[in-house]
VODRENDO-125397 format. One record per residue: residue number from 0; residue in three letters; z, y, x of N, C-alpha, C, O in turn. Coordinates in steps of 0.02 Angstrom, whole numbers, always signed. Layout:
residues N
 num residu     nZ     nY     nX    caZ    caY    caX     cZ     cY     cX     oZ     oY     oX
 NUM    ALA      Z      Y      X      Z      Y      X      Z      Y      X      Z      Y      X
...
***
This chain:
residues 104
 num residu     nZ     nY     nX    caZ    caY    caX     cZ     cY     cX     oZ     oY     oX
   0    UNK   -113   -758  +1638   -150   -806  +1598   -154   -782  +1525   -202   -788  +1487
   1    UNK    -97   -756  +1513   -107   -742  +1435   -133   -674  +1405   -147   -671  +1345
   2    UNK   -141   -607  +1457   -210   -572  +1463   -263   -590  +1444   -292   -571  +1393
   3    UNK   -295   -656  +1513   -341   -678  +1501   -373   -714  +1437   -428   -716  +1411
   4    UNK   -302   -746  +1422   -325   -779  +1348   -352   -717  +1311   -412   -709  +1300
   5    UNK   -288   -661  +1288   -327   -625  +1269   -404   -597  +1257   -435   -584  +1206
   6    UNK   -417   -595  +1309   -487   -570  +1347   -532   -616  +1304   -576   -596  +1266
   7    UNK   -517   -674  +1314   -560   -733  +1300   -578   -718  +1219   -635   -711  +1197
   8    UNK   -516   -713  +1181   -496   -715  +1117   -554   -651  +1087   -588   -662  +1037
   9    UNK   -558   -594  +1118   -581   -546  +1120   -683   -573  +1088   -714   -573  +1035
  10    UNK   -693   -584  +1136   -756   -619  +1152   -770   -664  +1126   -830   -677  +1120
  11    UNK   -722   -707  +1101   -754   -780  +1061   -745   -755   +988   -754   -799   +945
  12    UNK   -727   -682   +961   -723   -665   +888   -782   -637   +887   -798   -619   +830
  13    UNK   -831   -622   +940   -890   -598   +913   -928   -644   +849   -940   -704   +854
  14    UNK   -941   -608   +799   -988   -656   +735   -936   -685   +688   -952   -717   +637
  15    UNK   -868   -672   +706   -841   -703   +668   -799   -650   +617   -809   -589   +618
  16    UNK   -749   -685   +570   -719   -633   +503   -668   -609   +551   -642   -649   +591
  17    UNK   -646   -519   +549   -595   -491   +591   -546   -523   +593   -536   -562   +547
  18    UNK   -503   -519   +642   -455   -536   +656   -437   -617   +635   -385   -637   +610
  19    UNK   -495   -656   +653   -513   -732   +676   -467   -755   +678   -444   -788   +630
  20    UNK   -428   -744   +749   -387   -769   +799   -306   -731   +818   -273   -724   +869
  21    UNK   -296   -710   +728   -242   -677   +753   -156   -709   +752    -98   -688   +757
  22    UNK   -189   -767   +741   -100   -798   +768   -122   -822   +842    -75   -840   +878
  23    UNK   -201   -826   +875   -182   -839   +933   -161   -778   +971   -113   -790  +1007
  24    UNK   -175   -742   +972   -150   -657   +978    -81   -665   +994    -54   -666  +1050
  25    UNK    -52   -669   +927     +5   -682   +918    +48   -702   +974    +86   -670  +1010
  26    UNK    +29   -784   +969    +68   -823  +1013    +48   -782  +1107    +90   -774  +1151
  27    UNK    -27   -763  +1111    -15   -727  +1200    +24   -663  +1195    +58   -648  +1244
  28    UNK    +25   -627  +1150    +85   -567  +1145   +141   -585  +1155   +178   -560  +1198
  29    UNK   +160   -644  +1106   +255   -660  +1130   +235   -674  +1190   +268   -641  +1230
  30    UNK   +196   -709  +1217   +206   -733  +1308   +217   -672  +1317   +277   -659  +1313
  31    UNK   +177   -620  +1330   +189   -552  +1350   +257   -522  +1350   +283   -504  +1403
  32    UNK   +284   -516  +1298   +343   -491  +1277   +314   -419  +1229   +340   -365  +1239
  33    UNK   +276   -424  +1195   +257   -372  +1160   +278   -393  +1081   +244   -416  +1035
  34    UNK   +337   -377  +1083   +340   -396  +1016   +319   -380   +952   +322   -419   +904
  35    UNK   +288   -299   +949   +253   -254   +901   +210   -302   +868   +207   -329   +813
  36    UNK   +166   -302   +941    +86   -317   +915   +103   -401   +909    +58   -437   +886
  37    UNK   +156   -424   +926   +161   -513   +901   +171   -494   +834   +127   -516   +797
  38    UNK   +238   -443   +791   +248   -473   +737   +200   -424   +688   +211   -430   +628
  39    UNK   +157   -385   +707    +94   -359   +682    +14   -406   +664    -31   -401   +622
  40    UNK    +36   -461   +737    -23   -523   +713     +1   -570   +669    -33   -601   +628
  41    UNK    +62   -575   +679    +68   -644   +621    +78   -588   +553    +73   -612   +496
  42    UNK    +88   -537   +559    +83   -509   +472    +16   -496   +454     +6   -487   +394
  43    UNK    -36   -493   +493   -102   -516   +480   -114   -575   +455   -145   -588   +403
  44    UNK    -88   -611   +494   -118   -691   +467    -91   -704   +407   -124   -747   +378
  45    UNK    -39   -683   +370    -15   -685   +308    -46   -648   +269    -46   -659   +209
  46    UNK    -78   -599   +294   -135   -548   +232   -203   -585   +222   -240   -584   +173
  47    UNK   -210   -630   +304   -261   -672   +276   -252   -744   +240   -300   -779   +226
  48    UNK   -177   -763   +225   -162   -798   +193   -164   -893   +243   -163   -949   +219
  49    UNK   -166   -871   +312   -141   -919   +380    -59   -932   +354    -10   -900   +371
  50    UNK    -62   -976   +318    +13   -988   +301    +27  -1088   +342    +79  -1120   +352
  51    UNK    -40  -1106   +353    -19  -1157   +396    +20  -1173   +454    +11  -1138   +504
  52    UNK    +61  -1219   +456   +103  -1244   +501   +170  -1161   +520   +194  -1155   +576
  53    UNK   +182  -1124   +479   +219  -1078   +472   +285  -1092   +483   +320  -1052   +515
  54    UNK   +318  -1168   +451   +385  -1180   +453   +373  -1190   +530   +392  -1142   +563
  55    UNK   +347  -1241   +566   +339  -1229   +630   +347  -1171   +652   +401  -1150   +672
  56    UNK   +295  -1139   +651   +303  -1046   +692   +380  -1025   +671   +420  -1013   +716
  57    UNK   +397  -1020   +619   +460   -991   +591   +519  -1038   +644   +538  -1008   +694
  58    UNK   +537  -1084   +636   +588  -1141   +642   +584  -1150   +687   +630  -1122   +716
  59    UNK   +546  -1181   +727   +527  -1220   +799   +495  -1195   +863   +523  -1210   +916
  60    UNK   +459  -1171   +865   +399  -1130   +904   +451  -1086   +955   +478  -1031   +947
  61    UNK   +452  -1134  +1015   +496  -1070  +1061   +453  -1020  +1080   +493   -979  +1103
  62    UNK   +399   -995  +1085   +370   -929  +1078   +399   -883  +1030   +415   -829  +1053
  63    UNK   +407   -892   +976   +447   -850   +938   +523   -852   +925   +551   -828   +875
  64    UNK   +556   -888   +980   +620   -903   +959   +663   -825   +951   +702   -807   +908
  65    UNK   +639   -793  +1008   +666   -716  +1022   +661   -701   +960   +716   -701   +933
  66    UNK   +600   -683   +911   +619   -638   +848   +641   -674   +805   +645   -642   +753
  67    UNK   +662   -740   +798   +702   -775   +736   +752   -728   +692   +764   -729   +631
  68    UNK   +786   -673   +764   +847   -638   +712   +818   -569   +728   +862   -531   +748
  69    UNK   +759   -541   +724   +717   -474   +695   +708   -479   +609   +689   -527   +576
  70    UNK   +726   -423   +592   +705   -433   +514   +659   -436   +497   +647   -470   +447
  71    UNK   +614   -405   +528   +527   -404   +538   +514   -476   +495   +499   -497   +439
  72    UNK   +531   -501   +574   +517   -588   +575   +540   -621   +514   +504   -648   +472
  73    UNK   +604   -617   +513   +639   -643   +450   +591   -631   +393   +564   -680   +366
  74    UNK   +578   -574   +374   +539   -554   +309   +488   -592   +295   +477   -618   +240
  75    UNK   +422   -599   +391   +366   -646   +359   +391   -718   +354   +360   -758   +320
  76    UNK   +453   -737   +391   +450   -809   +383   +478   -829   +274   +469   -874   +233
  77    UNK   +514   -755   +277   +537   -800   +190   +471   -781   +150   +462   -802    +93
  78    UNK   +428   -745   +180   +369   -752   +130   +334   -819   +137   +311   -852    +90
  79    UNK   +332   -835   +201   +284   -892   +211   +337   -944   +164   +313   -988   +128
  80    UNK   +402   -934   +169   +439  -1015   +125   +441   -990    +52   +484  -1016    +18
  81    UNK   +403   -944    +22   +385   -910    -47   +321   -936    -49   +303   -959   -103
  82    UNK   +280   -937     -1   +212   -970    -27   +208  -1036    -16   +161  -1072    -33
  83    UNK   +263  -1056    +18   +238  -1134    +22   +272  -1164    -48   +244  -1212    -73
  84    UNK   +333  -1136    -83   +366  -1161   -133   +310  -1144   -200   +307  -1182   -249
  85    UNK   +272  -1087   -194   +229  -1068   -245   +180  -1125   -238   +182  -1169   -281
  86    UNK   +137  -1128   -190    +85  -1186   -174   +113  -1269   -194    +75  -1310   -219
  87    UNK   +188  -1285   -178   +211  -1355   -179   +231  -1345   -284   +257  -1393   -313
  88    UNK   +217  -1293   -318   +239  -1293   -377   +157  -1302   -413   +144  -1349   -451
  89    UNK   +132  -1275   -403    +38  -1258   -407    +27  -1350   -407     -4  -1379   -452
  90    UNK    +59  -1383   -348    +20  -1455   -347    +55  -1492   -387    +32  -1548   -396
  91    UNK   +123  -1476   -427   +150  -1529   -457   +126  -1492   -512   +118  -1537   -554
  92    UNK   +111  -1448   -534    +66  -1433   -607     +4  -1462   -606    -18  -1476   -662
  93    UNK    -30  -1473   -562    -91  -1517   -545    -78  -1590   -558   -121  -1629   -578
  94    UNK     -3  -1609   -542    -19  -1695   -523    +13  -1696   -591    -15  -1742   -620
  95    UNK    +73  -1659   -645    +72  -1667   -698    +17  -1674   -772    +14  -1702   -826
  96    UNK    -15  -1632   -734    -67  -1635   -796   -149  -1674   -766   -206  -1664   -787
  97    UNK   -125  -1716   -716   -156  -1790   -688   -216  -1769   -662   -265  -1806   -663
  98    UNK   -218  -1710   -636   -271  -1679   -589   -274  -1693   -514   -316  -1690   -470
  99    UNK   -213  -1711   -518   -204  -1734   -419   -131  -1798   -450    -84  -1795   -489
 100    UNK   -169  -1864   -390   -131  -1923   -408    -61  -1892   -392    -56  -1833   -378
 101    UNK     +0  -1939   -394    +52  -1927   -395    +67  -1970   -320    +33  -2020   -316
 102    UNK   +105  -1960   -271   +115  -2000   -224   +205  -2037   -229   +261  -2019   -249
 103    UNK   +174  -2093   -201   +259  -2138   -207   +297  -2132   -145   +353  -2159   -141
***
């Protein structure tokens, strides 16, 4: 099945910006057990700046539980908690200087 996804993945990036779909990649590689080309797609998706739902992928996501203790892995997950602390600093300079409301 997760070939096929592949396959699919392959074909539905026609027209679209390279490497579209590369945390879905990702996630059918760990099914695979290919761990190269898994922690090769998610360091894509961080060049394309896919930093969504990351603490997930990092933390939770039993697809990736295997590389939690690869350094590989380790490396993109403390980048991804470097951009989320950069981004969560970016919005309180925003809501300080009353560009974005403040939430209670």
């Amino acid at each position: 099945l997760a070939t096929s996804i592949l396959v699919q993945l392959e074909a539905e990036s026609v027209g679209r910006t390279e490497n579209w779909f590369c945390r879905e990649r990702a996630a059918a590689f760990a099914i695979l057990g290919d761990d190269e080309r898994t922690l090769a797609q998610l360091a894509i998706a961080q060049k394309m700046r896919k930093y969504y739902r990351w603490w997930y992928l990092a933390e939770r996501d039993p697809l990736f539980a295997h590389l939690r203790s690869d350094p590989r892995f380790r490396t993109l997950t403390e980048q991804a908690k470097k951009h989320r602390a950069e981004q969560r600093a970016l919005l309180e300079q925003m809501r300080s200087k009353g560009e974005e409301p403040k939430r209670s």
